[in-house]
C-alpha positions in Angstrom: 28.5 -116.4 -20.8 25.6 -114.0 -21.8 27.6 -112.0 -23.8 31.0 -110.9 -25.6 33.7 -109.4 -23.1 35.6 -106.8 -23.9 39.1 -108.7 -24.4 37.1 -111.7 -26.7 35.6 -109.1 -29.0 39.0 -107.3 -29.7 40.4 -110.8 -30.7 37.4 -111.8 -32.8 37.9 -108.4 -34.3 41.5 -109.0 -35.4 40.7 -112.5 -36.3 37.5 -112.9 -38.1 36.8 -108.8 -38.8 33.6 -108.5 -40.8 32.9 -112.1 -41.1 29.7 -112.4 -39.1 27.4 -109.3 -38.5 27.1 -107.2 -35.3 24.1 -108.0 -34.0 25.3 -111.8 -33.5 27.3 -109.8 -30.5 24.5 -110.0 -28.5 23.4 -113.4 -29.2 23.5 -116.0 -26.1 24.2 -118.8 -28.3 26.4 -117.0 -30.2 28.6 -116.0 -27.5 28.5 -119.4 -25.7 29.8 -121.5 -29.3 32.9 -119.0 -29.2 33.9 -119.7 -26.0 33.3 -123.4 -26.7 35.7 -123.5 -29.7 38.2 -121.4 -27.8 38.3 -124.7 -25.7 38.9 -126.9 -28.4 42.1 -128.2 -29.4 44.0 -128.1 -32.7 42.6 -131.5 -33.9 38.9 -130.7 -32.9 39.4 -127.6 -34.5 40.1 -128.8 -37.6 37.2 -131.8 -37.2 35.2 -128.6 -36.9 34.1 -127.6 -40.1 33.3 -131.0 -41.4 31.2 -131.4 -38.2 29.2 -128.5 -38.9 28.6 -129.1 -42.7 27.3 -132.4 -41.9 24.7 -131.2 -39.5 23.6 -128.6 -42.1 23.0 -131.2 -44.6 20.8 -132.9 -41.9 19.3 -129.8 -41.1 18.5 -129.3 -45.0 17.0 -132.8 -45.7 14.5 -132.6 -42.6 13.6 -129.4 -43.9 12.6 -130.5 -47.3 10.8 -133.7 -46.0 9.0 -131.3 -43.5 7.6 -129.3 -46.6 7.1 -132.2 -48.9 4.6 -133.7 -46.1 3.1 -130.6 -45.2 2.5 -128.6 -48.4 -1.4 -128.2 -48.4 -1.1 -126.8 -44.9 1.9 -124.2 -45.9 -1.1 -124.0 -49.0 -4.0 -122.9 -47.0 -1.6 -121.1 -44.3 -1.0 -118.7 -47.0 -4.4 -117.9 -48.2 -5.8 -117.7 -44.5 -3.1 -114.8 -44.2 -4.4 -113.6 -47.8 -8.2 -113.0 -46.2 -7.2 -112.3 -43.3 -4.9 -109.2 -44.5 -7.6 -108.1 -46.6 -10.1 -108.3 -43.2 -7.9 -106.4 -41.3 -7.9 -103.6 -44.0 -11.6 -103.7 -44.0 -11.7 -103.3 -40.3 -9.5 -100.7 -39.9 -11.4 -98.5 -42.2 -14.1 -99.1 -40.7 -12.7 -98.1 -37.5 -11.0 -95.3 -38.9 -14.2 -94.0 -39.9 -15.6 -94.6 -36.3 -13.1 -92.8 -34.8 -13.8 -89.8 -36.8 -17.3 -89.7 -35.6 -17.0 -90.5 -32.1 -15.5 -86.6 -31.1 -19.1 -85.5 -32.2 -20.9 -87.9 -30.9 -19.6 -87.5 -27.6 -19.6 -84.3 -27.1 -23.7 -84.8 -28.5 -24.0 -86.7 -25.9 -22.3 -85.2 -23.0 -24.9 -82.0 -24.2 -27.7 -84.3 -24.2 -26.7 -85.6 -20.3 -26.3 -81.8 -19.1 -29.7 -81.0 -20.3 -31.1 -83.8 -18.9 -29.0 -83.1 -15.7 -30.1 -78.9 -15.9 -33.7 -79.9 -16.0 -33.7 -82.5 -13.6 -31.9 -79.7 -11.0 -34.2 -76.7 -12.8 -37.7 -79.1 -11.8 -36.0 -80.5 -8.6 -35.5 -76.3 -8.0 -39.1 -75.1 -8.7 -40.4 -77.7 -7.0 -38.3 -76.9 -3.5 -39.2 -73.3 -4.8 -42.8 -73.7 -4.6 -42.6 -76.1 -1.3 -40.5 -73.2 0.3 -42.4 -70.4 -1.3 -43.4 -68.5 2.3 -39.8 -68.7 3.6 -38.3 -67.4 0.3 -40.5 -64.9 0.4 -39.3 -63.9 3.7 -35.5 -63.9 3.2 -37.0 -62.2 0.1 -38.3 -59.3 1.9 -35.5 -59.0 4.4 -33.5 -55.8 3.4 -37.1 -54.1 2.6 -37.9 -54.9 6.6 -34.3 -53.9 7.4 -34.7 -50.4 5.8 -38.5 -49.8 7.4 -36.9 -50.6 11.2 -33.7 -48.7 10.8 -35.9 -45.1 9.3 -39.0 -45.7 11.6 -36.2 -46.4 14.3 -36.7 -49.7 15.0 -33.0 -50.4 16.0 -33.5 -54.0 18.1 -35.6 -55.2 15.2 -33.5 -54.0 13.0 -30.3 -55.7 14.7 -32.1 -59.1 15.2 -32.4 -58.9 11.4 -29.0 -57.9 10.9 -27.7 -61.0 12.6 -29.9 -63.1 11.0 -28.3 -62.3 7.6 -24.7 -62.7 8.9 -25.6 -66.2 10.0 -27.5 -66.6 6.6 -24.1 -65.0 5.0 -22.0 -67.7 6.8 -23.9 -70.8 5.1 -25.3 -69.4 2.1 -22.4 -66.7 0.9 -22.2 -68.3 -2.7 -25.5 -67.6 -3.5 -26.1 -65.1 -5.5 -29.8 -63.6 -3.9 -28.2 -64.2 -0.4 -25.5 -62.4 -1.6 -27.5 -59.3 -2.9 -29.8 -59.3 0.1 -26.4 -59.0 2.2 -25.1 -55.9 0.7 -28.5 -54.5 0.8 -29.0 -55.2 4.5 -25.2 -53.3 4.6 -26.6 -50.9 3.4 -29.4 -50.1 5.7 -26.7 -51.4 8.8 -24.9 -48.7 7.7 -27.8 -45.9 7.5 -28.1 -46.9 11.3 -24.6 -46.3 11.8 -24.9 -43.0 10.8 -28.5 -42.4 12.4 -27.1 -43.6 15.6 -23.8 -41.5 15.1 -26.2 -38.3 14.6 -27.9 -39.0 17.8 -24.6 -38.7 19.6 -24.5 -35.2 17.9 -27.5 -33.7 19.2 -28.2 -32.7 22.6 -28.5 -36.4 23.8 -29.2 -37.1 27.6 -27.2 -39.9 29.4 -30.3 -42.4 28.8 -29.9 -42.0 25.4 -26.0 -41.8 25.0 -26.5 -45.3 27.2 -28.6 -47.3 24.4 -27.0 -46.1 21.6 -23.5 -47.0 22.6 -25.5 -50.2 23.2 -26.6 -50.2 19.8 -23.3 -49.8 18.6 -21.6 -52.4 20.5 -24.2 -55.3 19.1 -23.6 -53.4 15.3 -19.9 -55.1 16.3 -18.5 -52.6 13.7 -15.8 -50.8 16.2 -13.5 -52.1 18.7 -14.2 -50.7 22.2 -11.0 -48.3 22.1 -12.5 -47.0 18.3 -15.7 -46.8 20.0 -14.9 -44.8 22.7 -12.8 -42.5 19.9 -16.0 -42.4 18.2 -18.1 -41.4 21.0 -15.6 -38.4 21.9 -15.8 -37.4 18.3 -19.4 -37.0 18.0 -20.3 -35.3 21.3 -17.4 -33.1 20.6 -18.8 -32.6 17.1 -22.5 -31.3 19.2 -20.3 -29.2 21.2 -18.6 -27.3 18.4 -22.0 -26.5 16.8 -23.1 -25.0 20.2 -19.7 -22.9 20.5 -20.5 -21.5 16.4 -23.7 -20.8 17.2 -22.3 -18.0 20.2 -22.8 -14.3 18.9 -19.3 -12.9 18.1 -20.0 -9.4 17.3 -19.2 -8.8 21.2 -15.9 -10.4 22.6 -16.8 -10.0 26.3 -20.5 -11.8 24.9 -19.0 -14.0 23.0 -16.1 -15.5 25.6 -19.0 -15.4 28.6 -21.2 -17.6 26.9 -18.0 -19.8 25.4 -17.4 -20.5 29.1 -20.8 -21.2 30.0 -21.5 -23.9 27.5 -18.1 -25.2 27.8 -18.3 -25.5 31.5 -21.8 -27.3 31.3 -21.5 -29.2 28.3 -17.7 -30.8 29.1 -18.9 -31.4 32.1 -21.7 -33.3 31.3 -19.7 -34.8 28.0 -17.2 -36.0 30.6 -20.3 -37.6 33.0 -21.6 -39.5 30.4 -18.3 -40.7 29.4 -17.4 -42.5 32.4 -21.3 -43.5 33.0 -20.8 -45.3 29.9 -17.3 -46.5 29.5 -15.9 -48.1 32.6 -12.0 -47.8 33.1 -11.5 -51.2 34.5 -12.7 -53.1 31.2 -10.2 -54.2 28.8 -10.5 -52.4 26.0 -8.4 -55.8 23.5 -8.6 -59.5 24.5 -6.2 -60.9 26.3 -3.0 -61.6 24.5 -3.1 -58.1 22.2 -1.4 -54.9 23.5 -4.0 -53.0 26.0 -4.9 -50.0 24.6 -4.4 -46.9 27.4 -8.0 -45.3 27.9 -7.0 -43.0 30.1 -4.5 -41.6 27.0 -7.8 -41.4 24.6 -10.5 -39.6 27.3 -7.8 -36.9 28.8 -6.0 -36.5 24.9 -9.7 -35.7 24.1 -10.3 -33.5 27.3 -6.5 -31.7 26.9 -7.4 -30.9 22.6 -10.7 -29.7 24.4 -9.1 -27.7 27.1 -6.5 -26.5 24.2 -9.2 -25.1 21.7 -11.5 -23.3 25.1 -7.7 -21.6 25.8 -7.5 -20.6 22.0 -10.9 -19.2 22.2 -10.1 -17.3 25.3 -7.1 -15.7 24.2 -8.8 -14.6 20.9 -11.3 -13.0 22.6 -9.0 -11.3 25.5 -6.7 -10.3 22.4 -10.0 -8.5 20.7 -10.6 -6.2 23.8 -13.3 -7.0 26.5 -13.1 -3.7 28.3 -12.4 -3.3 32.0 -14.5 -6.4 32.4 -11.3 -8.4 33.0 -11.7 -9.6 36.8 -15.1 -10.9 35.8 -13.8 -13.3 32.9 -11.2 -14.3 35.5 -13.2 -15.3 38.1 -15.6 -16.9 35.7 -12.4 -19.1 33.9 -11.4 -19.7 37.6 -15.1 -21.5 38.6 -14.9 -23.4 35.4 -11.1 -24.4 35.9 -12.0 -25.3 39.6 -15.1 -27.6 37.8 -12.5 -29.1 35.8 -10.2 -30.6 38.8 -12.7 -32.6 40.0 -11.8 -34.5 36.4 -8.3 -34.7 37.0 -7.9 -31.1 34.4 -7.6 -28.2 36.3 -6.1 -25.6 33.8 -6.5 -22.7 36.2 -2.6 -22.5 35.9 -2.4 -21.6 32.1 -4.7 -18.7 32.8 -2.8 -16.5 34.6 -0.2 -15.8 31.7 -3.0 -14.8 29.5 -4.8 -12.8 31.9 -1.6 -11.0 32.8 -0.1 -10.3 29.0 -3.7 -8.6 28.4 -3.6 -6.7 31.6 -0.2 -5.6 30.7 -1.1 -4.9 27.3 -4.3 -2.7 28.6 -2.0 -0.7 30.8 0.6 -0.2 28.7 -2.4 1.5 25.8 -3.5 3.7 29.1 -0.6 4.8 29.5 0.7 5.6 26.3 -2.0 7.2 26.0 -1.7 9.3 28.9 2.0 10.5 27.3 0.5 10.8 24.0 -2.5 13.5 25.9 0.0 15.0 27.8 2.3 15.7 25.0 -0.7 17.4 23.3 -1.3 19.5 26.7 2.4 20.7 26.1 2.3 21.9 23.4 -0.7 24.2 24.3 0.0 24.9 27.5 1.6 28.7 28.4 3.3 29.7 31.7 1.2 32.7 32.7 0.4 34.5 36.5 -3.1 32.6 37.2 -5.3 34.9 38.6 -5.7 32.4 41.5 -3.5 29.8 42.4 -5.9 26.9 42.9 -3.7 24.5 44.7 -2.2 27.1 46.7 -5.5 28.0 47.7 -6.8 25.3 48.8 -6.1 24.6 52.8 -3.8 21.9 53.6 -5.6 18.2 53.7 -5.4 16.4 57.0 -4.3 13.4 57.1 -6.7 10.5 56.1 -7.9 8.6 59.4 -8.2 5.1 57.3 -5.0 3.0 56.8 -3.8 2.6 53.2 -5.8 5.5 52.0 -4.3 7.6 49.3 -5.0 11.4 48.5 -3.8 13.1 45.0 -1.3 16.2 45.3 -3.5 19.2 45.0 -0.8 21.5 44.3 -1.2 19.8 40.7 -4.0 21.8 40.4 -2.1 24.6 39.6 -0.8 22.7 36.0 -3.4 21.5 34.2 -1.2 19.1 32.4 0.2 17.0 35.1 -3.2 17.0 36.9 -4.7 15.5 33.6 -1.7 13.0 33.6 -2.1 12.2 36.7 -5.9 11.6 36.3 -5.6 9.4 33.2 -2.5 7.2 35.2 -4.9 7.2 38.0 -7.8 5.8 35.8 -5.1 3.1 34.1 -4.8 2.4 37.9 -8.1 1.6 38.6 -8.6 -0.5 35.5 -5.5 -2.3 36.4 -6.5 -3.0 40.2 -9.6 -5.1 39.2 -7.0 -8.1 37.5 -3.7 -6.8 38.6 -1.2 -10.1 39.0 1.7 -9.4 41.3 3.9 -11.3 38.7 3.7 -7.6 36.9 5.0 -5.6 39.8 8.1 -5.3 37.9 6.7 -4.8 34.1 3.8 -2.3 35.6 6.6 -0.1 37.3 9.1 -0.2 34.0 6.4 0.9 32.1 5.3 3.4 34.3 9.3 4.6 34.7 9.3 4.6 31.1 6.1 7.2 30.8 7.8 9.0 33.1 11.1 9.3 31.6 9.2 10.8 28.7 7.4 12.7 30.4 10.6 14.5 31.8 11.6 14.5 28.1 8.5 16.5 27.1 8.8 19.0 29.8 12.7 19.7 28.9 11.8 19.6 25.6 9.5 22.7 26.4 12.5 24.3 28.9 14.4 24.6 25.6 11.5 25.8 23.5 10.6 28.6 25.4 13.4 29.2 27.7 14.6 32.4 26.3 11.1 34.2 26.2 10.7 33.2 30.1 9.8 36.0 32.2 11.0 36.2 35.7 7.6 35.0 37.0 7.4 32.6 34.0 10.2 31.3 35.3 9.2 31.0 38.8 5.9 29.2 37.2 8.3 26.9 35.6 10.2 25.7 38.5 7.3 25.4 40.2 6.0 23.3 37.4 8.8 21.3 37.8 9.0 20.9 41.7 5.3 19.3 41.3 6.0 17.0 39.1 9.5 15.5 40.9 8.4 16.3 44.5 4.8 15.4 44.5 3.4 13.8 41.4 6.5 11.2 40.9 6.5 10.6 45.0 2.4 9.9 44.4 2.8 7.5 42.2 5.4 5.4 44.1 2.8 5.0 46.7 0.1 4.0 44.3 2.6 0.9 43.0 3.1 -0.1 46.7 -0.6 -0.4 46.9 -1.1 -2.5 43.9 2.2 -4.6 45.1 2.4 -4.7 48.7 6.3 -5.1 49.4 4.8 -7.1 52.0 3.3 -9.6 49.8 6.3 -9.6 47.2 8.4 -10.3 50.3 6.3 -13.1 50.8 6.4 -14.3 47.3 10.0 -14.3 46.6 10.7 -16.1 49.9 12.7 -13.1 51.8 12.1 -10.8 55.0 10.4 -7.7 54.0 13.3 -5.9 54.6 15.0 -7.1 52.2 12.8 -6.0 49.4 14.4 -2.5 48.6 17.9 -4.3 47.5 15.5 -5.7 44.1 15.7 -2.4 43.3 13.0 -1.1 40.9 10.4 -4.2 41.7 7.5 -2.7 42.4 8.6 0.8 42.3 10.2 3.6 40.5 13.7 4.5 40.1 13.3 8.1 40.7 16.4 9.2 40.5 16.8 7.8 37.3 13.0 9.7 36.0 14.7 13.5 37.8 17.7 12.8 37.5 17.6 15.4 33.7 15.4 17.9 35.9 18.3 18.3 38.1 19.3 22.0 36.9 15.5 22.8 37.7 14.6 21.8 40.6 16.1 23.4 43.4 18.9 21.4 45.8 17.1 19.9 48.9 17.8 17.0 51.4 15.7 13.7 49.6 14.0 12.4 52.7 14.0 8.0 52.5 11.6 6.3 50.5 8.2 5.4 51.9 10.4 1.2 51.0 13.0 2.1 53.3 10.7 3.5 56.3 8.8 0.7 55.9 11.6 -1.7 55.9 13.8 -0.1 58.8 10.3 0.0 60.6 9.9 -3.7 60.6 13.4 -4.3 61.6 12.6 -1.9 64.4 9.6 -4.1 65.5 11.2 -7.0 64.8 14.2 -6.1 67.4 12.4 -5.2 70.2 9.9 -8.5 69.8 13.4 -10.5 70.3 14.6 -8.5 72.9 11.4 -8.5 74.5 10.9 -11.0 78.0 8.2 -14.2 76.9 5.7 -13.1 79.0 5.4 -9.4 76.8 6.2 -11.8 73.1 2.6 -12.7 72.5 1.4 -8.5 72.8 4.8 -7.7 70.6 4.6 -10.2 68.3 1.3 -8.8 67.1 2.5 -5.4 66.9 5.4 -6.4 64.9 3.4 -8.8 62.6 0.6 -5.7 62.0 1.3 -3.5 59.2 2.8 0.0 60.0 1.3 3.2 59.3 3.2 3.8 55.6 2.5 0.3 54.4 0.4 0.2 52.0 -3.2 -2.0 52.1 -3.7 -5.6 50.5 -4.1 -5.5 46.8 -7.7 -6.2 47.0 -8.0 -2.8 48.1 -8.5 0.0 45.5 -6.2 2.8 45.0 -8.7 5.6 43.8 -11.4 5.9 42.6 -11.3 10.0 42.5 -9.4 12.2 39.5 -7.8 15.1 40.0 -10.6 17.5 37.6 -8.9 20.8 36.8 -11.7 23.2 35.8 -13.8 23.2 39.5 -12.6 23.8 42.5 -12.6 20.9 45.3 -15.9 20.8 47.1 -15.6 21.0 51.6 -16.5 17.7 51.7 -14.5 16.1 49.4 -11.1 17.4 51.3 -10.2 14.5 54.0 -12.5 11.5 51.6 -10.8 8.4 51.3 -10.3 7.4 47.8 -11.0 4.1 48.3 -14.1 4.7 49.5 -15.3 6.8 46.2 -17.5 5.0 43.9 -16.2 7.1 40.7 -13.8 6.2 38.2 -11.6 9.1 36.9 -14.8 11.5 36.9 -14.6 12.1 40.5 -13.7 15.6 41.9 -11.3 16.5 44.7 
């Protein structure tokens, strides 16, 4: 039994309570003479106590005879411990006082063995130093070599030295020269970055463009897709400089010479591009998203196309006089350059082209209202001594097909004829870049004019109606006839010359008959222009628009071809396709080139000329 359970401990509690101490609990021995007695019977029990005094009086005599024979020892026992306390004491001083001084003398000595050890590695240094004392000096002397190669342009020496410090940086990066003649060698790598950068910003040739891009690849500081952005950037960078160095002072200068160097230079941009960069390399490793080179070179050639469209429109915006057909063809040759790259913009110039032609007519024409309002308002209704158009024999008839003569019974009215002649001259500007997309804005703002111009001469009906003569107002009506049955009439047939119904037929996909039911496209509503003149001009039968000839004309032709046997369809067929006598020429075929002039009378020869065939522009005499 090792120790007291839990039952045994509550009964020697209740039956002996504080007769033994607690700490005999634990006690083996203890434990195992309690659960001897609690064996015992009632007779042992009471032997018990007797028992136990008698071996404690044997206990007590050995005890005594044990001291008695060994006194001296017990004796000497003590004073041994006596010394040896006092020893002890002197020992532990004594090591007390050691302990206090061994701190110091450590840490003396742990100073004395990192001295030793510091100049033991400062000799072993100096003398690798001085056995290595050339190639130190080298390493030395790197960055010094790296900046003379990079500014005397030195660039494959200067590279070889450049990778011999990264490989230097790779084994040596802790140490602290290695480290300074790395960021000095940076330094200089990046000076030829930006040397090499500044070559691709001057008027480089593809040799050139070749090595450096070569150089910049072994630099390894862009990935090929940054390197490719980079290359764009800086030839487009040279290519901006040449553009700001153009004259602006003159737009038509300035946009001539903007499509020059665009033309060339792109071009050639472009050449060396894909001399350089081929489209089948991968641009990433494998394993990384491919980057799209296609999206980077055309991005770069649309922004390019984008800001030479800008430029353009700037410039048309500014005014380039009547030198518009030559900027188109120009744009056209360098759009047609352009396709061979996959960016033909030709299809973003006509929009431009066309709102500044507009825009030009539209000026000349308001400007012909504007004059003749001022002509109004000095003009008087007086008997001319001579009638000058009433004069004049009647024109014959123009043997050339398409040809167009003025009215010359304008003559007669000064301002109509100079109407007339400044419309005319808006014509002839118009003619040299007239798109057949404005057929329908060119005759609106034509009717327009006219509609004013009706205004203007009502305007004077009213003014000076009630001081009209008789023959003033005879004058007047006459005045009036010319303008609605001769001048308005004119004009018609100038707008079917600059859009053919023939061509717009074409265009908008129908039979040229069926042009007329567009109503005013390419043509004037005159009814809608006379229509206030009514209670002027005198009643008369309104004979069918040169439109409606033309179209019941074809329809003609076109029946009979049908109708016709095979043998005769080849011969008909022709004669049906050709043109008829009222149909106007092709659009590349000038109106006029003569003005009606109001102070001299029309010279013989100039009676049955052609006005296309006239070399003047609005100073010209019939």
């Amino acid at each position: 039994m090792a120790a007291v359970d839990v039952e045994d401990e509550s009964i020697l509690a209740s039956i002996f309570k504080d007769s033994f101490p607690d700490n005999w609990r634990d006690n083996p021995d203890f434990a195992a003479y309690l659960a001897e007695l609690s064996a015992y019977g009632v007779e042992k029990l009471n032997r018990e106590p007797e028992k136990l005094a008698e071996e404690r009086g044997q206990i007590q005599q050995q005890t005594r005879e044990l001291a008695f024979s060994n006194y001296k020892t017990f004796i000497r026992t003590a004073d041994c411990t006596k010394e040896i306390y006092r020893d002890f004491g002197r020992v532990e001083s004594s090591v007390s006082k050691v302990l206090d001084k061994l701190p110091s003398f450590g840490e003396k000595c742990r100073g004395f063995v990192k001295e030793a050890d510091d100049i033991g590695v400062s000799r072993r240094m100096n003398s690798l130093t001085l056995n290595r004392h050339t190639e130190i000096l080298e390493i030395l002397e790197i960055p010094q070599l790296m900046d003379t190669c990079v500014r005397n342009g030195y660039y494959e020496e200067a590279l070889e030295l450049s990778a011999y410090v990264k490989r230097l940086e790779k084994k040596h990066s802790s140490i602290p020269v290695i480290q300074g003649i790395i960021h000095e060698v940076r330094q200089s790598a990046q000076l030829m970055l930006n040397q090499l950068l500044q070559q691709l910003r001057s008027n480089a040739q593809l040799p050139v463009c070749l090595r450096v891009i070569g150089y910049l690849r072994r630099m390894d500081v862009f990935t090929e897709a940054e390197l490719r952005v980079k290359f764009l950037q800086a030839r487009g960078s040279w290519l901006r400089s040449i553009l700001a160095a153009v004259p602006e002072d003159d737009p038509y200068l300035h946009i001539t010479k903007t499509i020059e160097a665009c033309r060339v230079h792109l071009f050639d941009i472009i050449t060396q591009y894909r001399a350089i960069f081929s489209d089948e390399d991968p641009l990433l490793p494998s394993g990384v998203q491919a980057v799209n080179e296609s999206a980077i070179f055309y991005g770069w050639v649309v922004q390019k196309v984008a800001e030479f469209l800008e430029t353009l429109d700037r410039d048309l915006q500014r005014g380039v006089g009547g030198r518009l057909d030559s900027l188109l063809g120009q744009c056209m040759y360098f759009g047609l350059s352009f396709s061979r790259v996959g960016a033909d913009f030709r299809g973003q110039l006509a929009p431009m082209f066309q709102r500044v032609a507009m825009a030009t007519f539209r000026s000349a024409v308001q400007e012909a209202v504007d004059k003749f309002q001022e002509d109004m308002n000095m003009f008087t209704l007086i008997s001319l001594p001579t009638m000058l158009g009433g004069a004049l024999p009647p024109v014959p008839p123009s043997t050339q097909p398409g040809s167009l003569q003025p009215p010359m019974s304008l003559l007669d009215f000064p301002p109509l004829a100079c109407f007339l002649n400044n419309i005319l001259t808006a014509f002839n500007d118009l003619r040299l870049c007239c798109p057949i997309a404005l057929a329908q804005d060119v005759a609106k703002c034509l009717e327009e004019a006219l509609m004013k111009v009706t205004k203007l001469i009502l305007a004077f009906h009213r003014a000076e109606e009630t001081a009209f003569s008789s023959r003033e107002r005879e004058l007047f009506v006459q005045f009036s006839c010319a303008f609605a049955e001769d001048m308005v009439p004119f004009l018609n047939r100038c707008l079917q010359v600059l859009f053919p119904p023939a061509q717009l037929a074409v265009i908008l996909g129908i039979p040229p008959t069926q042009v007329h039911k567009y109503g005013s496209l390419g043509c004037i509503d005159t009814n809608a222009v006379l229509e206030p003149l009514d209670f002027v001009v005198p009643k008369r039968e309104i004979p069918p628009s040169e439109a409606e000839l033309s179209a019941q004309l074809i329809s003609m032709m076109e029946d009979d071809r049908l109708a016709a046997p095979d043998a005769e369809a080849t011969p008909r067929e022709e004669a049906a396709e050709s043109p008829p006598p009222s149909e106007p020429p092709p659009p590349s075929e000038p109106i006029t080139d003569t003005a009606i002039e109001v102070e001299t009378a029309p010279p013989a020869e100039g009676k049955g000329e052609d006005l296309e065939e006239s070399p003047q522009t609005g100073d010209g005499s019939l």
